[in-house]
mmCIF file of the N, C-alpha and C atoms, coordinates in Angstrom:
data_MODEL
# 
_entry.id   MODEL 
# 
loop_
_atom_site.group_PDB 
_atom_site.id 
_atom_site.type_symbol 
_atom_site.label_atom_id 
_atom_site.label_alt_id 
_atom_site.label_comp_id 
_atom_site.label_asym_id 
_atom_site.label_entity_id 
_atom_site.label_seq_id 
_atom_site.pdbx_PDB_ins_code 
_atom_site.Cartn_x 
_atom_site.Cartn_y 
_atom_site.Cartn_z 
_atom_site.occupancy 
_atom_site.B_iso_or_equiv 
_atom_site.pdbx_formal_charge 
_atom_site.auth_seq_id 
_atom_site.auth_comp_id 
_atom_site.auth_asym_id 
_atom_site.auth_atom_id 
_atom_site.pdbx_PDB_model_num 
ATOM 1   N N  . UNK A 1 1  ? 0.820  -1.187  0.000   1.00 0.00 ? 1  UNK A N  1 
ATOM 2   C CA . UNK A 1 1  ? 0.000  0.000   0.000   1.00 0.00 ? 1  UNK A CA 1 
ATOM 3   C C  . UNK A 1 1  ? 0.870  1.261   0.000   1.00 0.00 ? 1  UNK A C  1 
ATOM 4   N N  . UNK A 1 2  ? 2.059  1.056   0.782   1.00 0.00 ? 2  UNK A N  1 
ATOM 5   C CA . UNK A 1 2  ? 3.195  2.592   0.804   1.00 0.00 ? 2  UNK A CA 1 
ATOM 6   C C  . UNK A 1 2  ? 3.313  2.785   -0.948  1.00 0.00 ? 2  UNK A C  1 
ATOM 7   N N  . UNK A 1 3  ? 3.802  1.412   -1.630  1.00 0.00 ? 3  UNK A N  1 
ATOM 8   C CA . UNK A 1 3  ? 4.239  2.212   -2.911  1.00 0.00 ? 3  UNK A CA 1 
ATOM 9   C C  . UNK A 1 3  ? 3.183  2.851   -3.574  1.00 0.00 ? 3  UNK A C  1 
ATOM 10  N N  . UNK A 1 4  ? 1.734  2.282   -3.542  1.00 0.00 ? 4  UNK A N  1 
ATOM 11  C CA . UNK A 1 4  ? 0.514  2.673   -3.990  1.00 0.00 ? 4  UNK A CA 1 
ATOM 12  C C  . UNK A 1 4  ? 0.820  4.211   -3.911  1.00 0.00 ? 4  UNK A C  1 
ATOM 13  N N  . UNK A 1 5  ? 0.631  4.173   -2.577  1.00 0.00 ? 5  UNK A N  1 
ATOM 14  C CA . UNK A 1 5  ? 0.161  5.871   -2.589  1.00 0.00 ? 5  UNK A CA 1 
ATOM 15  C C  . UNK A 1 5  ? 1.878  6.677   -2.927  1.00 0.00 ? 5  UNK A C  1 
ATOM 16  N N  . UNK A 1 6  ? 2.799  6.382   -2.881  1.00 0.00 ? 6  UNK A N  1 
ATOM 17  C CA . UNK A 1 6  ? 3.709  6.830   -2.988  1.00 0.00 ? 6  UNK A CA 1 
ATOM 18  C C  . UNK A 1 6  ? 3.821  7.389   -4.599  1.00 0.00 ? 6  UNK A C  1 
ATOM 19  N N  . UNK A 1 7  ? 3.853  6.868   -5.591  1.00 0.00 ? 7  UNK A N  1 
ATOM 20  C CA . UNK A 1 7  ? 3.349  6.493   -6.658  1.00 0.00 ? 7  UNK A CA 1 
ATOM 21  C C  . UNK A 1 7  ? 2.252  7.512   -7.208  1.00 0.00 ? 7  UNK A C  1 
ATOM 22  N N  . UNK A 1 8  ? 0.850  7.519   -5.969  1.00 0.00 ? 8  UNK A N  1 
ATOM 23  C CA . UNK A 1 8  ? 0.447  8.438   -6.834  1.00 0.00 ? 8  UNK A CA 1 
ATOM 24  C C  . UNK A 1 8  ? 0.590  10.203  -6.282  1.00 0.00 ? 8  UNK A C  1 
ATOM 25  N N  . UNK A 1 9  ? 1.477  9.666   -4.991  1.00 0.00 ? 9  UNK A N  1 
ATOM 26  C CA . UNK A 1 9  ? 1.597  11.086  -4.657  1.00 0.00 ? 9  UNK A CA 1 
ATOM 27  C C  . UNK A 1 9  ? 2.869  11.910  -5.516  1.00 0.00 ? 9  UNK A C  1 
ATOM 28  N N  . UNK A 1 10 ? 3.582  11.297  -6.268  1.00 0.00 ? 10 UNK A N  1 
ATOM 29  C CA . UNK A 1 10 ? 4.379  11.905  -7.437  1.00 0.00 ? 10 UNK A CA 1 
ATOM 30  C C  . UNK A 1 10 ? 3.753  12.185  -8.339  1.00 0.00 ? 10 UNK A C  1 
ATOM 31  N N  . UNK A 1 11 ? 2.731  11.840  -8.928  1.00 0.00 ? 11 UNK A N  1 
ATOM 32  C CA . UNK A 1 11 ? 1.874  12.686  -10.101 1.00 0.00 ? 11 UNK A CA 1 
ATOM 33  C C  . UNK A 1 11 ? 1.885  14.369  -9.577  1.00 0.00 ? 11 UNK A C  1 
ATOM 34  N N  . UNK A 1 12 ? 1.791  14.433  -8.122  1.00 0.00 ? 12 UNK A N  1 
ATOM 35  C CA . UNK A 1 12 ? 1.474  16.026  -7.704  1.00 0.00 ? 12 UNK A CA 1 
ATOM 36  C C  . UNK A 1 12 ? 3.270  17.167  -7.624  1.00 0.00 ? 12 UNK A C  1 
ATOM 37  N N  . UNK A 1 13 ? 3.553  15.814  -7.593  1.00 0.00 ? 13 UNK A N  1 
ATOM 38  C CA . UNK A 1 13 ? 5.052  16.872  -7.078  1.00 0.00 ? 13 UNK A CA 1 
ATOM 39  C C  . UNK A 1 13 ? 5.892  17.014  -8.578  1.00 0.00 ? 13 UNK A C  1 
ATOM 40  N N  . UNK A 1 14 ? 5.135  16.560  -9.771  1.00 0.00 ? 14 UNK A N  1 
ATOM 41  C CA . UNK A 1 14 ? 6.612  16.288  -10.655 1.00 0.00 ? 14 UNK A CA 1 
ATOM 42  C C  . UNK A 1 14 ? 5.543  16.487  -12.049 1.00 0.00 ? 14 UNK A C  1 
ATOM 43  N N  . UNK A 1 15 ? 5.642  17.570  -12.896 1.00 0.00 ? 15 UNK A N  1 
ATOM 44  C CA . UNK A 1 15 ? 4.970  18.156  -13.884 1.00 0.00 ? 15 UNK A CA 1 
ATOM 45  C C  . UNK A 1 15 ? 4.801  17.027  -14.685 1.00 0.00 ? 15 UNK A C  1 
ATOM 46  N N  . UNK A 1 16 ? 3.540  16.685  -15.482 1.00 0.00 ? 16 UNK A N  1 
ATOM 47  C CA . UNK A 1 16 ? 3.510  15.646  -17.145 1.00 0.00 ? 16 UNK A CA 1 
ATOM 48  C C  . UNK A 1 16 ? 3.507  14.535  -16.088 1.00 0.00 ? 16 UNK A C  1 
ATOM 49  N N  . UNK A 1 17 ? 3.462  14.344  -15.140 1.00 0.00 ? 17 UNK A N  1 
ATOM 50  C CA . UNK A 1 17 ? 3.212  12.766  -14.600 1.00 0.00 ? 17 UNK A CA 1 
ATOM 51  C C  . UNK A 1 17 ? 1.717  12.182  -14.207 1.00 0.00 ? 17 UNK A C  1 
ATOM 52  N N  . UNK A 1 18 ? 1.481  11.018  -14.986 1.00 0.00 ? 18 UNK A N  1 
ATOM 53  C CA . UNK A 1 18 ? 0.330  10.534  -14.553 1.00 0.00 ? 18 UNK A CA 1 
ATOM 54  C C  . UNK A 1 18 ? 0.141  9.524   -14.176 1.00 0.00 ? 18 UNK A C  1 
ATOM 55  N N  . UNK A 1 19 ? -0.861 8.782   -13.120 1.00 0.00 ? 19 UNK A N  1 
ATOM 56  C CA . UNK A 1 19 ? -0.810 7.360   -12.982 1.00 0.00 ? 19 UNK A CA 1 
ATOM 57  C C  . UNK A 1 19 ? -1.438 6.464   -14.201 1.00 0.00 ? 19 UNK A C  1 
ATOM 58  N N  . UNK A 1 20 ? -1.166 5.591   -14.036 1.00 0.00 ? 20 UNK A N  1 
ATOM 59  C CA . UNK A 1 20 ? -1.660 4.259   -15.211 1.00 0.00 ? 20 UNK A CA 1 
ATOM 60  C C  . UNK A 1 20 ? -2.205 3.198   -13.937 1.00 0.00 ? 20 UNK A C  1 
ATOM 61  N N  . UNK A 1 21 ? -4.113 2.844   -14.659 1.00 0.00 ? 21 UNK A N  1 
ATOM 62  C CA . UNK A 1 21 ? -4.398 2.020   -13.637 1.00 0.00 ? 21 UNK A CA 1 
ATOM 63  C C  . UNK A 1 21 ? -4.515 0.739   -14.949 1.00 0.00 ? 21 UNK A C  1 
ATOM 64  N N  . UNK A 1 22 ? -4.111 -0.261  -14.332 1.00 0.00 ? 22 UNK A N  1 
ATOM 65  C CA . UNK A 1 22 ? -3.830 -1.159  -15.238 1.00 0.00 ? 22 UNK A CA 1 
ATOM 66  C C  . UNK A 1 22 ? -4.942 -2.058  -15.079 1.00 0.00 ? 22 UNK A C  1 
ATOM 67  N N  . UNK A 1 23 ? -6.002 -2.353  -14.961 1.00 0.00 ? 23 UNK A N  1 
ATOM 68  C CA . UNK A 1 23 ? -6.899 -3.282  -13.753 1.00 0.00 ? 23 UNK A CA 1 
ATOM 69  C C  . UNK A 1 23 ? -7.414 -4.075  -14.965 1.00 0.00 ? 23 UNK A C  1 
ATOM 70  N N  . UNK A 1 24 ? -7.681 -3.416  -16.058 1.00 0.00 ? 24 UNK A N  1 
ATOM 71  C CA . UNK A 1 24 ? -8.024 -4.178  -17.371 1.00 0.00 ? 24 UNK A CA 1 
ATOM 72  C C  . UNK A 1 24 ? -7.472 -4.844  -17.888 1.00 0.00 ? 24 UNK A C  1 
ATOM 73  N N  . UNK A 1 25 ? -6.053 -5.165  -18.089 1.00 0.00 ? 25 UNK A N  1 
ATOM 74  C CA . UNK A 1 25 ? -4.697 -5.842  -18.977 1.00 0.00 ? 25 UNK A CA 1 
ATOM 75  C C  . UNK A 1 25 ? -4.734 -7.040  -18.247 1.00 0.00 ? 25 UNK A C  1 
ATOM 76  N N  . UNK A 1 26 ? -5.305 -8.093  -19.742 1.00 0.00 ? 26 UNK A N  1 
ATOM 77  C CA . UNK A 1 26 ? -5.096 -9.384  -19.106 1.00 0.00 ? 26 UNK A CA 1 
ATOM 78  C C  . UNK A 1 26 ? -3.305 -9.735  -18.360 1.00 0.00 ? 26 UNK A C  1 
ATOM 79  N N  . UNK A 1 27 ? -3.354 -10.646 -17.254 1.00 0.00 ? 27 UNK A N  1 
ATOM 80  C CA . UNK A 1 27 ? -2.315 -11.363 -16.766 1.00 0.00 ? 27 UNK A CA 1 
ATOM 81  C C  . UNK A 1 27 ? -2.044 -12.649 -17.486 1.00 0.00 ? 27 UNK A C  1 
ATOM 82  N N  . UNK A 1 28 ? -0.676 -12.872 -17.586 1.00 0.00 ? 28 UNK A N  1 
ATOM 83  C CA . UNK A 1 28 ? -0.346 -14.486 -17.832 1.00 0.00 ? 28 UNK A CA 1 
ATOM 84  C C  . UNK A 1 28 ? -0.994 -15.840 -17.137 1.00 0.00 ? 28 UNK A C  1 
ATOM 85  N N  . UNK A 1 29 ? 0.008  -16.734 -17.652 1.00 0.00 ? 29 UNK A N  1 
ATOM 86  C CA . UNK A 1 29 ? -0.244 -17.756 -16.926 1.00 0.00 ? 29 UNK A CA 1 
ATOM 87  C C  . UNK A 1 29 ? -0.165 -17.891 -15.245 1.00 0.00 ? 29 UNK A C  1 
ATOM 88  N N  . UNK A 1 30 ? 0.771  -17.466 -14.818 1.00 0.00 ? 30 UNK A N  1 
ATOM 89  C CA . UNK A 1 30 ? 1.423  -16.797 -13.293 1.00 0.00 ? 30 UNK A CA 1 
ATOM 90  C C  . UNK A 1 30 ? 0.555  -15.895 -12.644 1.00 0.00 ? 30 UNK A C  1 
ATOM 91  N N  . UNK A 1 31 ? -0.639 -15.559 -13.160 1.00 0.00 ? 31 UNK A N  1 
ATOM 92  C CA . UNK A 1 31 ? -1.386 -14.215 -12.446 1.00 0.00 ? 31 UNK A CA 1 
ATOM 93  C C  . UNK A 1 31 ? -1.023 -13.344 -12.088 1.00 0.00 ? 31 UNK A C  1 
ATOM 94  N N  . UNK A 1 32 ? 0.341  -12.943 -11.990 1.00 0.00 ? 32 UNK A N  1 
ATOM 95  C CA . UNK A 1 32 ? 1.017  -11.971 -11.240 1.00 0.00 ? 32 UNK A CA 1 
ATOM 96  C C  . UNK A 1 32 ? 1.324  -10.719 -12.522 1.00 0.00 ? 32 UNK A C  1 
ATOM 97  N N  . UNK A 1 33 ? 2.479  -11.182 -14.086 1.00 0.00 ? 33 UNK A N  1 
ATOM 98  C CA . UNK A 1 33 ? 2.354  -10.432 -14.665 1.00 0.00 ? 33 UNK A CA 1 
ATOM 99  C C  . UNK A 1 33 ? 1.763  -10.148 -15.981 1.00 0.00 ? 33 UNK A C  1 
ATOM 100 N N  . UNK A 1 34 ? 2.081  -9.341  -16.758 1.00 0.00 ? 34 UNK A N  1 
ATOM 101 C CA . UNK A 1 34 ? 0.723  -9.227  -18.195 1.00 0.00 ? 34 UNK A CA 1 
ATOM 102 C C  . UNK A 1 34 ? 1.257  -10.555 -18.944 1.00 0.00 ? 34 UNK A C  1 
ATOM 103 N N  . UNK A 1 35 ? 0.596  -10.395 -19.677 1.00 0.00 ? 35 UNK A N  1 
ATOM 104 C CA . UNK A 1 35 ? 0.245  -11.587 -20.807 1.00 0.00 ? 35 UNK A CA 1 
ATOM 105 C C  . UNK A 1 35 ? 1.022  -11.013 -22.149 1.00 0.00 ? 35 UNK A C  1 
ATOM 106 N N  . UNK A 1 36 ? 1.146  -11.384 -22.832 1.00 0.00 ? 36 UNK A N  1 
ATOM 107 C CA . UNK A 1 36 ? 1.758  -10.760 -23.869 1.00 0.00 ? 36 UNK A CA 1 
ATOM 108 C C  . UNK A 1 36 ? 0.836  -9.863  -24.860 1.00 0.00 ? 36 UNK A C  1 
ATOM 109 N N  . UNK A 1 37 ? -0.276 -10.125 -25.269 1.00 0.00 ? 37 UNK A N  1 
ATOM 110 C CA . UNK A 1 37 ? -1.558 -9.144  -25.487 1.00 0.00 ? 37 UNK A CA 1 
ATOM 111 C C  . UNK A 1 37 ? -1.818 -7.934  -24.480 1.00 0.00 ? 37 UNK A C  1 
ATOM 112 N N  . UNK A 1 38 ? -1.402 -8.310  -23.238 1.00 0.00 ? 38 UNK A N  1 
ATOM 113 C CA . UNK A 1 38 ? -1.371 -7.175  -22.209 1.00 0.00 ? 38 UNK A CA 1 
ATOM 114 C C  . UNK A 1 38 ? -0.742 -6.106  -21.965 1.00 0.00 ? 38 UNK A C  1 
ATOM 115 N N  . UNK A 1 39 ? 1.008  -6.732  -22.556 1.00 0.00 ? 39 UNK A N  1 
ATOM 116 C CA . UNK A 1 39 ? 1.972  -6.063  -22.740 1.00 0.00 ? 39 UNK A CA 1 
ATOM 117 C C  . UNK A 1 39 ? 1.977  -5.206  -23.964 1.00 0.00 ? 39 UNK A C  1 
ATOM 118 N N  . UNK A 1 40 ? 1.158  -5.439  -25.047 1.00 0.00 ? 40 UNK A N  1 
ATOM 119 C CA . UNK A 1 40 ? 0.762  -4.563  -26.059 1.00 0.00 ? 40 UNK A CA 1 
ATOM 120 C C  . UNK A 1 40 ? -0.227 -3.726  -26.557 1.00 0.00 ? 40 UNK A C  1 
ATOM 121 N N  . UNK A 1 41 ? -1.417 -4.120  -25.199 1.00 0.00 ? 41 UNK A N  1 
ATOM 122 C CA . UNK A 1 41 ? -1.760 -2.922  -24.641 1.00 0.00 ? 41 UNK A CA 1 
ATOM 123 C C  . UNK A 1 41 ? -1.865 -1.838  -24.343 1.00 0.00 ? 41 UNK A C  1 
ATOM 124 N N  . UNK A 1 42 ? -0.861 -2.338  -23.496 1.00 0.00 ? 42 UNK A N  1 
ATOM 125 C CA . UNK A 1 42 ? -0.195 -0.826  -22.485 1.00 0.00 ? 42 UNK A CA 1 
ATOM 126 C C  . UNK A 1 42 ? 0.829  -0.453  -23.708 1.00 0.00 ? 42 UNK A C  1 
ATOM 127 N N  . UNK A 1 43 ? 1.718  -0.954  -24.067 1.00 0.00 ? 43 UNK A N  1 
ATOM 128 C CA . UNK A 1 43 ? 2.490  -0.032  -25.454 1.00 0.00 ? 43 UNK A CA 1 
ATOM 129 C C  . UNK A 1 43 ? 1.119  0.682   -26.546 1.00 0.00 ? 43 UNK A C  1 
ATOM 130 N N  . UNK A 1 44 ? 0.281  0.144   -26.606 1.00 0.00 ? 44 UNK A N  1 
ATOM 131 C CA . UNK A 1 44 ? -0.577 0.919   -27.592 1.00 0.00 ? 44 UNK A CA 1 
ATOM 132 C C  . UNK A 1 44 ? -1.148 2.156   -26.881 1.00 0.00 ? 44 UNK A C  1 
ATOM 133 N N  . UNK A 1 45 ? -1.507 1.781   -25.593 1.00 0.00 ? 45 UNK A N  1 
ATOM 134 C CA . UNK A 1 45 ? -2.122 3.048   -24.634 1.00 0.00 ? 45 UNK A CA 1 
ATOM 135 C C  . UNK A 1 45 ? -0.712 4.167   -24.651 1.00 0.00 ? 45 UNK A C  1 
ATOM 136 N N  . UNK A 1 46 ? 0.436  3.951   -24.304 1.00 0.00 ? 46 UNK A N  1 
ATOM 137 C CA . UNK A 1 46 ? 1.688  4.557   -23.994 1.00 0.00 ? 46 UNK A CA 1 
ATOM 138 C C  . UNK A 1 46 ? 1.590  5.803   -25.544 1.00 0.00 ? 46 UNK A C  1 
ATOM 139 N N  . UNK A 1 47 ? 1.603  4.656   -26.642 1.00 0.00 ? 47 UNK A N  1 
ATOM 140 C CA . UNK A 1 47 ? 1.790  5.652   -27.623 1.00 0.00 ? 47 UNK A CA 1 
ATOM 141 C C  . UNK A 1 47 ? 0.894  6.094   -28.282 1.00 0.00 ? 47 UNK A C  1 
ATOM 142 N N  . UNK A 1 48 ? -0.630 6.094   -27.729 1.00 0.00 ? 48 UNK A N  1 
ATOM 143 C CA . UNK A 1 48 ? -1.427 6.945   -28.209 1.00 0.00 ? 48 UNK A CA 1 
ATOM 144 C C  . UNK A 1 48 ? -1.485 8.277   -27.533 1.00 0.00 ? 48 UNK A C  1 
ATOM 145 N N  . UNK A 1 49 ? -1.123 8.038   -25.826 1.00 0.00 ? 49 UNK A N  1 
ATOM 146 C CA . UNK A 1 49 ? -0.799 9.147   -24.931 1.00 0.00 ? 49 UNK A CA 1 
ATOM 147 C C  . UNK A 1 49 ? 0.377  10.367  -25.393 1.00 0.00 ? 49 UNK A C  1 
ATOM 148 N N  . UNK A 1 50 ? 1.159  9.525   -25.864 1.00 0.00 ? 50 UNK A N  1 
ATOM 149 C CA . UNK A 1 50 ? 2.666  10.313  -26.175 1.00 0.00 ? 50 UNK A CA 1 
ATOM 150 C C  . UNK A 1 50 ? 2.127  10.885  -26.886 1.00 0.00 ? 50 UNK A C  1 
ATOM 151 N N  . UNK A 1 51 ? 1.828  10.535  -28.637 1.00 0.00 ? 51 UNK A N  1 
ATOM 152 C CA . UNK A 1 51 ? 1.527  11.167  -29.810 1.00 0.00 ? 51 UNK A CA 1 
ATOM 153 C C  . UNK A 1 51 ? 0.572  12.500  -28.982 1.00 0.00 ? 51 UNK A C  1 
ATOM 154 N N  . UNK A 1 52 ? -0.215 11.897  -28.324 1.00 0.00 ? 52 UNK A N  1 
ATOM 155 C CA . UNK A 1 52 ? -1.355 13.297  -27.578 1.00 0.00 ? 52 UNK A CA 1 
ATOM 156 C C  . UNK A 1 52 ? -0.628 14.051  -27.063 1.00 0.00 ? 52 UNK A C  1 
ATOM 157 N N  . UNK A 1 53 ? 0.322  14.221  -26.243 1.00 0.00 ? 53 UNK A N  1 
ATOM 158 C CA . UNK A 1 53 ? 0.895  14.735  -25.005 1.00 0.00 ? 53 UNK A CA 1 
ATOM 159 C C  . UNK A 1 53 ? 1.896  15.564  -25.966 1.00 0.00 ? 53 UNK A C  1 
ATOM 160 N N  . UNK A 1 54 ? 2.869  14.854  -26.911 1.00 0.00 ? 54 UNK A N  1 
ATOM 161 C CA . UNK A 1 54 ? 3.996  15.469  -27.530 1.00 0.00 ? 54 UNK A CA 1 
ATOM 162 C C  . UNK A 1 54 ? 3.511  16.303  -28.485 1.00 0.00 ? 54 UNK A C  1 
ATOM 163 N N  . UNK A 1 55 ? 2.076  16.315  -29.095 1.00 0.00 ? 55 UNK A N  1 
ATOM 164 C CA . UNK A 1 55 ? 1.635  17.399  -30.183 1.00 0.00 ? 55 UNK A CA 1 
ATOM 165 C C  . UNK A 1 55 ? 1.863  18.594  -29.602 1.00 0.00 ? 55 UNK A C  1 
# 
Protein backbone atom coordinates (compact mmCIF):
# COMPACT_ATOMS: atom_id res chain seq x y z
CA UNK A 1 0.00 0.00 0.00
CA UNK A 2 3.20 2.59 0.80
CA UNK A 3 4.24 2.21 -2.91
CA UNK A 4 0.51 2.67 -3.99
CA UNK A 5 0.16 5.87 -2.59
CA UNK A 6 3.71 6.83 -2.99
CA UNK A 7 3.35 6.49 -6.66
CA UNK A 8 0.45 8.44 -6.83
CA UNK A 9 1.60 11.09 -4.66
CA UNK A 10 4.38 11.91 -7.44
CA UNK A 11 1.87 12.69 -10.10
CA UNK A 12 1.47 16.03 -7.70
CA UNK A 13 5.05 16.87 -7.08
CA UNK A 14 6.61 16.29 -10.66
CA UNK A 15 4.97 18.16 -13.88
CA UNK A 16 3.51 15.65 -17.14
CA UNK A 17 3.21 12.77 -14.60
CA UNK A 18 0.33 10.53 -14.55
CA UNK A 19 -0.81 7.36 -12.98
CA UNK A 20 -1.66 4.26 -15.21
CA UNK A 21 -4.40 2.02 -13.64
CA UNK A 22 -3.83 -1.16 -15.24
CA UNK A 23 -6.90 -3.28 -13.75
CA UNK A 24 -8.02 -4.18 -17.37
CA UNK A 25 -4.70 -5.84 -18.98
CA UNK A 26 -5.10 -9.38 -19.11
CA UNK A 27 -2.31 -11.36 -16.77
CA UNK A 28 -0.35 -14.49 -17.83
CA UNK A 29 -0.24 -17.76 -16.93
CA UNK A 30 1.42 -16.80 -13.29
CA UNK A 31 -1.39 -14.22 -12.45
CA UNK A 32 1.02 -11.97 -11.24
CA UNK A 33 2.35 -10.43 -14.67
CA UNK A 34 0.72 -9.23 -18.20
CA UNK A 35 0.24 -11.59 -20.81
CA UNK A 36 1.76 -10.76 -23.87
CA UNK A 37 -1.56 -9.14 -25.49
CA UNK A 38 -1.37 -7.17 -22.21
CA UNK A 39 1.97 -6.06 -22.74
CA UNK A 40 0.76 -4.56 -26.06
CA UNK A 41 -1.76 -2.92 -24.64
CA UNK A 42 -0.19 -0.83 -22.49
CA UNK A 43 2.49 -0.03 -25.45
CA UNK A 44 -0.58 0.92 -27.59
CA UNK A 45 -2.12 3.05 -24.63
CA UNK A 46 1.69 4.56 -23.99
CA UNK A 47 1.79 5.65 -27.62
CA UNK A 48 -1.43 6.94 -28.21
CA UNK A 49 -0.80 9.15 -24.93
CA UNK A 50 2.67 10.31 -26.18
CA UNK A 51 1.53 11.17 -29.81
CA UNK A 52 -1.35 13.30 -27.58
CA UNK A 53 0.90 14.74 -25.01
CA UNK A 54 4.00 15.47 -27.53
CA UNK A 55 1.63 17.40 -30.18
Amino acid sequence: MHVIHQQWMVQFERPAIYPVIERNIPLGEDGSHQSPEGIRMVGRAFAEMYLTEAN
